[in-house]
N, C-alpha and C positions, 0 to 999 in steps of 0.2 A: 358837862359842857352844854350850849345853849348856845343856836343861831344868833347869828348878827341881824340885827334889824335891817331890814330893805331898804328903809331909809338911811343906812348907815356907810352901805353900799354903792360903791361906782364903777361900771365894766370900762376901762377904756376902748378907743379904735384900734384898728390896727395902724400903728404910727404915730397917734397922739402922742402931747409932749403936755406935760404937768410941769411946771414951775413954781417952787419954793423952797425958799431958804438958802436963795441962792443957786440953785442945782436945776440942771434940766433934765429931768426923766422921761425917754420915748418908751412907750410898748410898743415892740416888735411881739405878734402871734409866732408863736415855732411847734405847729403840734405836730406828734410824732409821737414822742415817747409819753404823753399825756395831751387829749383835746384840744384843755383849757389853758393851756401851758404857755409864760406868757419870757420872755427874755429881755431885760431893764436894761435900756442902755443910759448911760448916766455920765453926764458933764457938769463941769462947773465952768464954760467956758472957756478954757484953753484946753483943755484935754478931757477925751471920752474914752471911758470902758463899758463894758456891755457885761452883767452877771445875769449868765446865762440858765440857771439853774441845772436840771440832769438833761437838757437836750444835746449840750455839748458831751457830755459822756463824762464820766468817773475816772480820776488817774488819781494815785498812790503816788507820793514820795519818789516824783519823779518815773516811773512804771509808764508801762503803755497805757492807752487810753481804752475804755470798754463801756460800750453799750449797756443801760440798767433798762430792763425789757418786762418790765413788771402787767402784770392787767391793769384795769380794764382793756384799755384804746391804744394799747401801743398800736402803730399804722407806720410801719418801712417806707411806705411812697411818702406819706406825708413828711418823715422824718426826713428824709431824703433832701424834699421843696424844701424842709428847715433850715439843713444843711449847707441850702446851696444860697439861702437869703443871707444868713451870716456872714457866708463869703463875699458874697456882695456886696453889702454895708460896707462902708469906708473901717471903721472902729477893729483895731488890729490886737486891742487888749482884751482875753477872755479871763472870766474869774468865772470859777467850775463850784458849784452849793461842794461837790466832794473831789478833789478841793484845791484850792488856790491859785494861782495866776500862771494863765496862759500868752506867752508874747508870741510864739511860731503859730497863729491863726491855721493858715492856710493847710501846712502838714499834721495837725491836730484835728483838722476837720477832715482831711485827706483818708489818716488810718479810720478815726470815726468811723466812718462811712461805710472805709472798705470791712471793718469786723462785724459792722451793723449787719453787712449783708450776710456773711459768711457763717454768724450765728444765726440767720433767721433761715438760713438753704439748709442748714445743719439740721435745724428742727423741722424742715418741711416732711422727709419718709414718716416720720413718726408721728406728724399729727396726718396723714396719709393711712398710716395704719390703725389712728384711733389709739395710741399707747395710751398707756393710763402714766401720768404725770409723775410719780413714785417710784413708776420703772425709768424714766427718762433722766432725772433729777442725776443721780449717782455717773450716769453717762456724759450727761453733760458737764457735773463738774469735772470730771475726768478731760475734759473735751478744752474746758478754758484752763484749769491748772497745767496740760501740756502746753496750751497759747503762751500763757503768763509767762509760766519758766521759760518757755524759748525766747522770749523779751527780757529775761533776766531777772525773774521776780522770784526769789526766793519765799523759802519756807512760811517764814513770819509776814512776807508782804504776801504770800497768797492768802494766810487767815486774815489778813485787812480787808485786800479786795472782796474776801467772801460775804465780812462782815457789813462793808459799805454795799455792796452788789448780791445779795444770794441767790444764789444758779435756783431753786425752786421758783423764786418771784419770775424768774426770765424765762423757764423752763412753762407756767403758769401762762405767762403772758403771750409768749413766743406760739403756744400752740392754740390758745383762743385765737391770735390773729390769721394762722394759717388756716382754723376755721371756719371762721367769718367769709376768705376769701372763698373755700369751698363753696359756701352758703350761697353764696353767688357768682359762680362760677366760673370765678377769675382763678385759678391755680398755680397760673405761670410762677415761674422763681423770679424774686426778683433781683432788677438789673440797677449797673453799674451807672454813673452819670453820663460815660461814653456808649453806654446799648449792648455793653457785653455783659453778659448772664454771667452773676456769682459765683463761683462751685461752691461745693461745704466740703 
């Protein structure tokens, strides 16, 4: 593989709108669960949908919806701001990269959020304790296959979700971020849209 020329390159704004070929493409920024992380919202003038890539979160064949919490930059507050821009846009139709069409916006963004938090409080003791990620891994799958199953997800859709989501990458990411806040000295758990703190 081989970089793309610089010249070849274009960053949109945040909101710019590209038109061609008919179609009008806005970038919405949504970082959270990566930086650079960008969500297309896409009309042909009568009707718009928004393909939001993994900010919206990961659902299986109808399954609940779950947070992919991978390194580098996953960031819970920023995901949050994401969360709450999405809801705000007019555009009611989500298309998920894993995978496919969202019409209930609002209660899809709703549980998001609430698991967002509930996996990232879940892993705060233990990047508190410094675990080493190989002890954690096994815990947390244990941790989301009881979530799942209590959503109804059987056997074969838990090796889906594992397969689209693996508890390592989240278990990876989830305790670099509660790191990071260490580092600087934010540690609090984080909170709800209403200011009530998550439990794990």
């Amino acid at each position: 593989m081989h970089p793309v020329e610089d010249s070849r390159l274009y960053a949109p704004g945040h909101g710019e709108c590209i038109e061609t070929c008919g179609l009008r493409f806005t970038a919405w920024y949504t970082p959270g669960h990566a930086v650079h992380h960008i969500a297309w919202e896409v009309s042909d003038g009568a009707e718009a949908v928004r393909f939001t890539g993994d900010v919206a979160g990961v659902k299986i064949e109808g399954g609940p919806v779950a947070p992919p919490c991978p390194p580098p930059d996953i960031n819970v507050e920023d995901w949050q701001d994401s969360i709450a821009l999405m809801r705000r846009l007019p555009v009611s139709t989500l298309y998920l990269t894993h995978f496919g069409k969202i019409t209930n916006k609002d209660e899809h963004l709703q549980v998001l959020e609430k698991r967002l938090l509930a996996w990232a409080n879940w892993m705060k003791p233990f990047a508190e304790k410094k675990s080493a990620p190989e002890e954690v891994v096994p815990l947390f799958e244990k941790f989301v296959a009881t979530e799942l199953a209590a959503n109804g997800v059987d056997e074969a859709g838990l090796r889906r979700y594992e397969a689209a989501n693996p508890a390592f990458m989240s278990v990876a990411g989830l305790l670099r971020y509660w790191r990071k806040k260490q580092e600087t000295g934010n540690q609090n758990q984080t909170n709800d849209t209403t200011g009530n703190t998550a439990k794990a």
